[in-house]
N, C-alpha and C positions, 0 to 999 in steps of 0.2 A: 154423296161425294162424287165428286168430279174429273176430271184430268186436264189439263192445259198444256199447249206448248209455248216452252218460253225462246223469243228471239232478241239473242244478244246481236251478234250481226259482227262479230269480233275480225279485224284485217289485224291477224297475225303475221303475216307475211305477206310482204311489201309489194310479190308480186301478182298476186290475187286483186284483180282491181275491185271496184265497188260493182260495177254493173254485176261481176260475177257472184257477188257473195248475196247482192236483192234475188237474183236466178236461184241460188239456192235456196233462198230461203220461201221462196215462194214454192217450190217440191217440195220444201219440210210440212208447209201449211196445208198440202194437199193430201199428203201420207197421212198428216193427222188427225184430216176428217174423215179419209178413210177409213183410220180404224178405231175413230169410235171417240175423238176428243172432242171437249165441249166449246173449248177458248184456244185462240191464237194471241199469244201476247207481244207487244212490241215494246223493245225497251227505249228508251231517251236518253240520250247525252251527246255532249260538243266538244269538236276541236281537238278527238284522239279518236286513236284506231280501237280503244278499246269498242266500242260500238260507233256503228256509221249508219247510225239509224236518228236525224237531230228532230225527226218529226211524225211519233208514233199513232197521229189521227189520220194525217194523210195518208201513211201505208193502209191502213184501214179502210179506207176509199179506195186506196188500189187493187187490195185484194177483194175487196168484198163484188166484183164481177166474176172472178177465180175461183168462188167457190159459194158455195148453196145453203151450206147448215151451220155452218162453225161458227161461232160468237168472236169477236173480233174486238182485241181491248187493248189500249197503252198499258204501258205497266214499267213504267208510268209514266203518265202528266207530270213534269216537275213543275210545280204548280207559279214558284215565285219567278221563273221565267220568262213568262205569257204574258201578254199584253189579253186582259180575260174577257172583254166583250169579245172579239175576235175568238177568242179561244171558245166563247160558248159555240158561237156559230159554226164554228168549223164542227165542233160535236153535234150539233143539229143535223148538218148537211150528212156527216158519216154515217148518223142514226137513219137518216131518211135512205141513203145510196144504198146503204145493204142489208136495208128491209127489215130496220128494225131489230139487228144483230151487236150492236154495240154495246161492250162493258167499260165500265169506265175506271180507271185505275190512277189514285191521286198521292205524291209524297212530294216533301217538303226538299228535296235534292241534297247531297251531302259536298260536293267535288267545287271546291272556293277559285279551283281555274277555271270552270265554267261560268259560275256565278261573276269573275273579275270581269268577263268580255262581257256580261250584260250589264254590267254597272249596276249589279244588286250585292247587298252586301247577304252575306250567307249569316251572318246575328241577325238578320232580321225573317230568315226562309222562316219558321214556324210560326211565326206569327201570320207571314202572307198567306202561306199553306193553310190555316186555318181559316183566314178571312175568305180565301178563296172556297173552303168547302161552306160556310157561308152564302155569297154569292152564290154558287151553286142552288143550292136550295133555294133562294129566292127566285131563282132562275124557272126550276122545275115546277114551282107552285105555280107559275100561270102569269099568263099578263095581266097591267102593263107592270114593267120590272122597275125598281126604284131603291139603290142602294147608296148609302153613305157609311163608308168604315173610312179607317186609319189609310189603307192602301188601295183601295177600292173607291171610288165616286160615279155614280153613274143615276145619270136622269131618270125620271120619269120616262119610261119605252116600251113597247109592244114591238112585241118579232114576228116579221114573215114569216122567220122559220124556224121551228121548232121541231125536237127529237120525233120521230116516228111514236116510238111507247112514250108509255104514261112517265116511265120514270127509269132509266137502265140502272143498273146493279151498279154499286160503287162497291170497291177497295180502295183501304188506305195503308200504304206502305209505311211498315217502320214503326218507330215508337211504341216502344211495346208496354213502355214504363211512363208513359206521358198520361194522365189522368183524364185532359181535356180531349186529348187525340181520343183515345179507347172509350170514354165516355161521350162521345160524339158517337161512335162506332155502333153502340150500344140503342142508344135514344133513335137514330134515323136506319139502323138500319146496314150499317156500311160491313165490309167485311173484311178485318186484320189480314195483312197480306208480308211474308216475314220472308228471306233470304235464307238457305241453314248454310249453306257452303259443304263443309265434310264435318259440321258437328256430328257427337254424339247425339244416338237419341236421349239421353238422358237431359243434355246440353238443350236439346230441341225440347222438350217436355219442361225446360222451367221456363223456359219464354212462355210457351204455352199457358203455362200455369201461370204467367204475371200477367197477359190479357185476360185469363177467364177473372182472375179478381179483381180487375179493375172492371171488366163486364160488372161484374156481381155487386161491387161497389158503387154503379151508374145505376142498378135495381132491376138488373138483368136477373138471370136463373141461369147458375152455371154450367149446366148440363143441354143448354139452349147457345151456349158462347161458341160463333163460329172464328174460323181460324184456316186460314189457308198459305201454303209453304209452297217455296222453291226448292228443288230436289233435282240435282245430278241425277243422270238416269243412262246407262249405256249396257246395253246386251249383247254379252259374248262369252264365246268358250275357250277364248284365247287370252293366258294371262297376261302374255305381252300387250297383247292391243288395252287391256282392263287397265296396264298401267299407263300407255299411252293416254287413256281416258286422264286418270289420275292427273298424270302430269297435263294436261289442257287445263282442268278443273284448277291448279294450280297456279297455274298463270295468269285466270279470270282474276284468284285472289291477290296474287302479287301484286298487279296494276291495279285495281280496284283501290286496296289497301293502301297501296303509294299516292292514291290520290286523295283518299278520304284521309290520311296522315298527312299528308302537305310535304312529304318529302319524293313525290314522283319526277322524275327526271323525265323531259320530253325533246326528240330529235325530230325539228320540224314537229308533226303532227301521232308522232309516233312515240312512245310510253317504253323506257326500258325497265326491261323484267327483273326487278332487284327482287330477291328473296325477303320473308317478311322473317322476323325476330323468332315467331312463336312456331313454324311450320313444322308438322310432323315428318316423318320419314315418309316416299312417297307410297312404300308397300303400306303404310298405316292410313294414307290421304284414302287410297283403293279401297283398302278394307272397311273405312267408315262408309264408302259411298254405295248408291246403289248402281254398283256395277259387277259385273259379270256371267254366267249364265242364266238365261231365264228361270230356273228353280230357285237359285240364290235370290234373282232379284225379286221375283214376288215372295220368298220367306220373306226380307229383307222389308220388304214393301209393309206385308199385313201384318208386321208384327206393328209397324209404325200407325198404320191404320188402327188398327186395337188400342195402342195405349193412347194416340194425339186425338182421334175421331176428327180427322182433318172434313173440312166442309170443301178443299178444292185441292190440289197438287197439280203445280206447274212444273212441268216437266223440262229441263233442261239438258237437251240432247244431242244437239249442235256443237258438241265442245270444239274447241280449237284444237288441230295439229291430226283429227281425225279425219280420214277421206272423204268425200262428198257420198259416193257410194257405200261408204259403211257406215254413214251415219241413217242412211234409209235403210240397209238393210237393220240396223238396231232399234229402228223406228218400225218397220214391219214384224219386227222378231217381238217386238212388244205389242204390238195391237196381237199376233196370231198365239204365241203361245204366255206372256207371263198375261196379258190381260183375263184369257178363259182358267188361268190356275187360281186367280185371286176371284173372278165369277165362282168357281168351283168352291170356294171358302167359304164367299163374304153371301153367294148370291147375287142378287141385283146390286151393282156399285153406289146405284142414285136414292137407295136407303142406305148407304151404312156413313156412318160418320152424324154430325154437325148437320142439317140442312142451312144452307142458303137463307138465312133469316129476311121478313117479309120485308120489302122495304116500308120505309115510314118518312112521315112529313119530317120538316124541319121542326128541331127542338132545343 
């Protein structure tokens, strides 16, 4: 098991421009490799403040001069977006620029005001999202490439350029109850890649448990079913600032939620924060997450480790409405002390869990 940091890239506040919040996050990605993370994630989305990041290969290429070891992945490709020969290439070029550091990270996008500006209709993402992991594959097996599906056509061709590695690691976002998705996942190789927000872990354990069956189902071994999660992560000793965390984490969901429901309201390019139907109390948002002092958060941490045996945890750390400066120092508080208390547990981090299953051909 692993650790990632996940970059939302959120303009909460209107007067933080954009150059400021790429400057940040580029000090998050360097804190990360610093203490010891394996993946930089960049997330995707248009035409709102909730993230200002529309093009997670290219920040990949950007950073990957910025830093030396850290694996570098979208998270995600929203797949039925892409115009997808363009879209291979551009992953070729990131894999070659940064030596061969790139993960690839693919879902089927959920938000129909993004999909309206591209003139795709959102009943049809799953199907593209699939045809695209498809292509892919045909992609990666080698020239010359030759594909006819439903949304895909593409010639007889051989590429100048192609990935660095033989094959970079795929995740695929979401669906956790989709048979074809999870039983792709299964067959090539790929690795479930799930959001928990402030679930419980109990909450987090039957999603779990609905990939490993469908693993198991595809003629996997359940105890081989990888699985990797996004995870709220903020260290301190201060309950105020634990609730401020909360209340960002809450925000993510209000807008998020307003938009995946169809009922988000947008000013200019900016998403107001309506409260969702089902939301807890914020001291209850706190207390599901993993936030607070570093003892808490690594109990917190290995207990989830023990029962999920996560193969990766992307760490999201960056909340909104937290200072630039305390989000590194909660970024350093966790490389120095909750990473050496879960060392002291688990041991070596990179046996305990899930391994990273081998990848494999198209199936």
């Amino acid at each position: 098991m692993h650790f990632g940091l996940f970059n939302l890239m959120t303009q909460r506040d209107r007067a933080q421009t954009a150059h400021e919040i790429y400057a940040n996050m580029v000090d998050h990605v360097k804190v990360a490799e610093q203490i010891g993370f394996e993946t930089a994630w960049f997330a995707e989305h248009h035409f709102s403040n909730y993230c200002l990041c529309p093009s997670p290969v290219t920040l990949c290429v950007y950073m990957a001069p910025q830093t030396r070891r850290i694996k570098l992945g979208p998270a995600v490709i929203v797949a039925p977006l892409y115009e997808h020969v363009r879209m291979l290439e551009e992953i070729s070029l990131a894999d070659q620029l940064s030596g061969g550091r790139l993960v690839l990270g693919f879902g089927a996008g959920y938000q129909e005001y993004e999909f309206h500006k591209f003139g795709v209709d959102l009943k049809e993402s799953r199907g593209i999202f699939l045809e695209t992991l498809d292509f892919v594959e045909a992609f990666l097996a080698g020239d010359p490439v030759e594909f006819n599906g439903k949304h895909i056509k593409f010639p007889k061709t051989y590429f100048s350029v192609r990935p660095l590695q033989r094959r970079p690691e795929i995740y695929v976002a979401g669906m956790p109850t989709d048979p074809e998705t999870q039983g792709r996942a299964m067959r090539r190789g790929y690795i479930p890649f799930f959001t928990t927000g402030w679930n419980t872990l109990d909450a987090i354990a039957e999603t779990r448990e609905k990939t490993r069956a469908l693993y198991v189902a595809a003629g996997g071994v359940a105890a081989e079913a990888p699985y990797a999660m996004q995870r709220y992560i903020f260290v301190t000793d201060d309950r105020d600032e634990a609730l401020r965390a909360a209340e960002g984490a809450r925000y993510i969901r209000r807008v998020a939620l307003s938009m995946r429901n169809k009922y988000g309201e947008l000013e200019g390019a900016f998403l107001k924060e309506i409260p969702a139907p089902d939301e807890p109390p914020l001291d209850v948002v706190a207390d599901r997450m993993l936030v607070g002092s570093a003892e808490r958060v690594a109990e917190r941490l290995a207990a989830e480790i023990e029962r999920l045996q996560p193969t990766h945890i992307s760490a999201f750390m960056a909340i909104p409405g937290i200072a630039q400066d305390r989000v590194i120092k909660s970024m350093e508080a966790f490389g120095t002390k909750v990473m050496p208390l879960l060392n002291r547990r688990f041991g070596d981090l990179s046996k305990v869990g899930v391994p990273a299953p081998r990848t494999k051909a198209a199936a």
